[in-house]
N, C-alpha and C positions, 0 to 999 in steps of 0.2 A: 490224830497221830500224837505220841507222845514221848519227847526225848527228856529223860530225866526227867524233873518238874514241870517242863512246859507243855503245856499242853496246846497244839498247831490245831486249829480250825478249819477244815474242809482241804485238808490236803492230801494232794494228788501224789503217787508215788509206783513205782512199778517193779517188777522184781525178774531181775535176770536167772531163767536157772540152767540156761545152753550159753555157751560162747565160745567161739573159735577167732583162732588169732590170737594177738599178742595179750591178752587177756587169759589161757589156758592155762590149767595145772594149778587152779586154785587163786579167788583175785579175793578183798574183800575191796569195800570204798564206802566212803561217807555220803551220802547221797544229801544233793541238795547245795552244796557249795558253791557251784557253778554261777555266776551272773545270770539275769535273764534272756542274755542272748544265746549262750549253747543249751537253753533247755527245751525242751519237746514241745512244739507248738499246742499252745491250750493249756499249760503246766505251770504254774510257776514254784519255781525252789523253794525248800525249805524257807534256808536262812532268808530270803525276799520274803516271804509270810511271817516269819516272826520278829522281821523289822514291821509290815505292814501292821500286822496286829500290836503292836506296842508290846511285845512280851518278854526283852531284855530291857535291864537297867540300864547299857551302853549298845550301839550296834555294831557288836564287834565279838568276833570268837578266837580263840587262842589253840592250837596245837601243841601237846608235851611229848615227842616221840623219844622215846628208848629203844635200845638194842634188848631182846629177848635176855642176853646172857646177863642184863643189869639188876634181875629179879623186880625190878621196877617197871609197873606198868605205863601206855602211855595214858594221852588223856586230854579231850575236848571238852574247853568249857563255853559256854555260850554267856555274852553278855560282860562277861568280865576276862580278868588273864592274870594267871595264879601269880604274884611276887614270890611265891617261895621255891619256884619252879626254877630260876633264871636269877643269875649272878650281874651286877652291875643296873647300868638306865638299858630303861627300853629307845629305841631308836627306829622312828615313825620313817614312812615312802611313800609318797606319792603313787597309787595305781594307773597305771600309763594305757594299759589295756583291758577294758574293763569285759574280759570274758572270765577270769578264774581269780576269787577273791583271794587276796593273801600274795597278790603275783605283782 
């Protein structure tokens, strides 16, 4: 598998193409974020493999989300987190529950 430059090693991934529930009328999602404990027995996530394989500079990924009407896209970076994205200090948190990275 390969997101932008990195290229993931022997990973597992599945692809939804029915779903009913709160999920309907169109979902997309980042697959792979998740800690190893909500992932599918025998799976393990992305971002866990490309910590495992040493294939970020930092182990850490950054989100840039925009509103559609900003003509600005958003945007995941792996490994690093854009300065020119974000006004002022970054300001770090302790993960208290380790099911959903970023949480």
């Amino acid at each position: 598998m390969k997101i932008g430059g990195i290229q993931i090693k022997k990973q597992k991934f599945g692809n939804v193409e029915q779903q009913e529930g709160i999920f309907e009328g169109g979902f997309e999602a980042i697959i792979g974020m998740a800690y190893p404990a909500l992932a599918e027995e025998g799976v393990t996530p992305v971002f866990e493999n490309m910590m495992d394989q040493h294939l970020l500079k930092t182990n850490l990924f950054a989100f840039y989300l925009t509103q559609t009407s900003q003509n600005v896209e958003s945007d995941i970076t792996f490994g690093y987190y854009d300065k020119t994205k974000f006004h002022g200090e970054m300001v770090w948190h302790p993960v208290l529950f380790k099911y959903m990275y970023g949480i």
